[in-house]
C-alpha positions in Angstrom: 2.8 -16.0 -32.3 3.1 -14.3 -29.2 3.7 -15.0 -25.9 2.6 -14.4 -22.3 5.7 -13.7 -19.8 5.9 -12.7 -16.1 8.8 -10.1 -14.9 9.2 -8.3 -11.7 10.9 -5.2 -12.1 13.0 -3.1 -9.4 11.0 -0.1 -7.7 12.5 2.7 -9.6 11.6 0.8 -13.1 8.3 0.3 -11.8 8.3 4.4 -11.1 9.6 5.2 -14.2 7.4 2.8 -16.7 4.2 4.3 -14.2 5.1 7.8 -15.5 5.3 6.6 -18.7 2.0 5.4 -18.7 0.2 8.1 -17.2 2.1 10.7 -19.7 1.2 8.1 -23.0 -2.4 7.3 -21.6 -1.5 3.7 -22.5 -1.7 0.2 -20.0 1.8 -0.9 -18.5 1.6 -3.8 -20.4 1.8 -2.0 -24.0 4.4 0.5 -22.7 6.4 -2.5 -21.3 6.3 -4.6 -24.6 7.3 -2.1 -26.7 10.5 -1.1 -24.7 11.4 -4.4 -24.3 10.9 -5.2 -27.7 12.9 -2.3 -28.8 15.9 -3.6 -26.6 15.6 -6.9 -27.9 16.0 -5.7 -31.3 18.6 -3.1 -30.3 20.6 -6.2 -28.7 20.4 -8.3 -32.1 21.3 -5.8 -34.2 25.0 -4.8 -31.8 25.5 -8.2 -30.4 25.1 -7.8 -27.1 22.6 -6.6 -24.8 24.5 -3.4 -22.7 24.6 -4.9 -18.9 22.9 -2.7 -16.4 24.5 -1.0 -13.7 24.5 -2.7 -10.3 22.2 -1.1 -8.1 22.4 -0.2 -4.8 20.2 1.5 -1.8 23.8 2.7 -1.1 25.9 3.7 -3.3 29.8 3.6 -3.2 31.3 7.5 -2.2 33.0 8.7 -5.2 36.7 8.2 -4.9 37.1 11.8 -5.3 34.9 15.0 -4.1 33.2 17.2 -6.0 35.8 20.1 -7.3 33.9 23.0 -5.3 34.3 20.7 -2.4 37.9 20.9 -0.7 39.8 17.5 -1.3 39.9 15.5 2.0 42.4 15.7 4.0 42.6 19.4 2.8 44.4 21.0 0.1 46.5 24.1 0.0 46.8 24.1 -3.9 43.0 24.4 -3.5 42.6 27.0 -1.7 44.8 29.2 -3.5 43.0 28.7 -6.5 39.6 29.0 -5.2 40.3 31.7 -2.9 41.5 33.6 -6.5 38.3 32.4 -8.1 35.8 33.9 -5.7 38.2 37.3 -5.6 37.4 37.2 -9.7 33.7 36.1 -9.2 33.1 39.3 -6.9 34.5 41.7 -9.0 32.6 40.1 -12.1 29.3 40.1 -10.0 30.3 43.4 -7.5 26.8 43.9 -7.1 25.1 41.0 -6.9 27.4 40.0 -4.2 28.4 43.3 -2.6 26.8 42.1 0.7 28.9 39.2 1.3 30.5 39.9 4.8 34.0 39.7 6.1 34.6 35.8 7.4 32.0 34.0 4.8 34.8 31.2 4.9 33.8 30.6 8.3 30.3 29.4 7.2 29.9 26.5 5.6 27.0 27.3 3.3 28.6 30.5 1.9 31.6 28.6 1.6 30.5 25.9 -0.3 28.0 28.1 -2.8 30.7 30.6 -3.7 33.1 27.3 -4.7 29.9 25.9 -6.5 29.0 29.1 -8.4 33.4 29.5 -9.1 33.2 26.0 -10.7 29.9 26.3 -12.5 30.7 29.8 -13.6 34.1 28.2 -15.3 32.3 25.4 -17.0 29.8 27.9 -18.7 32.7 29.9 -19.7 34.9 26.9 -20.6 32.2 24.8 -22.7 28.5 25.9 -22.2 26.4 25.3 -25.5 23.0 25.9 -23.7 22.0 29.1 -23.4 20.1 27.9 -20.7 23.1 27.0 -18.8 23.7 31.0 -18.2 20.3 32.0 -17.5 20.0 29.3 -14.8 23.4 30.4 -14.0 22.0 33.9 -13.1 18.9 32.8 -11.2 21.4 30.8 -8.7 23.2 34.3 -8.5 20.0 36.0 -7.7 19.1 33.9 -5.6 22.2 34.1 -3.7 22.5 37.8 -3.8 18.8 37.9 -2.2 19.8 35.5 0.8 23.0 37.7 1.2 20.7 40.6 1.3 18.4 39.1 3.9 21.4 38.6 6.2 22.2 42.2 7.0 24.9 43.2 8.5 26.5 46.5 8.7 28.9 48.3 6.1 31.7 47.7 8.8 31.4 43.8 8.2 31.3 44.1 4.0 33.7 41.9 2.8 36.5 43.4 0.5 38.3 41.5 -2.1 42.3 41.1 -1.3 44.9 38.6 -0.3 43.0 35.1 2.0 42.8 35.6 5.9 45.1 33.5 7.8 42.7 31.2 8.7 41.9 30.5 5.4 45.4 29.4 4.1 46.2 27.3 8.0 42.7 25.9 7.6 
């Protein structure tokens, strides 16, 4: 026996079961049945049903910024340490980023892709298993090393590798 129900689902559910219809050439009623059948069966078999996340048009801020971001408030431990990690990056990657120039700190976007490309570098050397990780990881550098590129500069402004400015450590 089967029977005929009526559900309204949130708009990114709608999104997603669309795809899935288009990709499967199948009506949204079939698709639909067959997840929800699934879960039903998934639910009997553990108990429980998993509850769904809350949703929300906007979302709590994380407690804690991401670790290429500087913690709020500023952090001197920080700095240190990522100051130290983009010395090591630029001698790992010399030429890739040879045309970083003296004061990148200064500019937010340099800023905050060196600290990105310092933490993902770490991970991939920490606990990559994808192959794909690196690769991606070196088309970001690339990509990086071209923008720097397009920048210009003279060789009187080329930033070389020592001890943070300053500014960077009062910052």
């Amino acid at each position: 026996m089967s029977h005929r129900i009526h559900i309204v689902l949130p708009d990114p559910a709608a999104e997603r079961l669309r795809e899935l219809t288009k990709a499967a050439h199948e009506p949204a009623a079939t698709i639909a049945r067959r997840l929800l059948t699934d879960a039903l069966a998934n639910a009997s078999e553990h108990g429980q049903p998993r509850q769904p996340k809350p949703t929300s048009a906007h979302p709590a801020p994380p407690a804690e910024r991401p670790p290429w971001l500087e913690p709020y408030g500023g952090d001197p431990a920080w700095r240190r340490e990522m100051w130290g990690a983009i010395v090591a990056l630029h001698d790992r990657y010399t030429r890739q980023l040879k045309d970083l120039k003296t004061g990148w700190w200064t500019v937010e976007a340099h800023l905050e892709t060196l600290c990105a490309l310092v933490v993902w570098r770490a991970a991939i050397d920490n606990s990559a298993t994808d192959p794909r990780e690196e690769l991606a990881f070196h088309d970001q550098l690339a990509d990086y090393a071209h923008t720097l590129r397009k920048e210009g500069g003279g060789v009187d402004r080329e930033w070389k590798p020592g001890p943070p400015p300053e500014e960077w450590s009062r910052a």
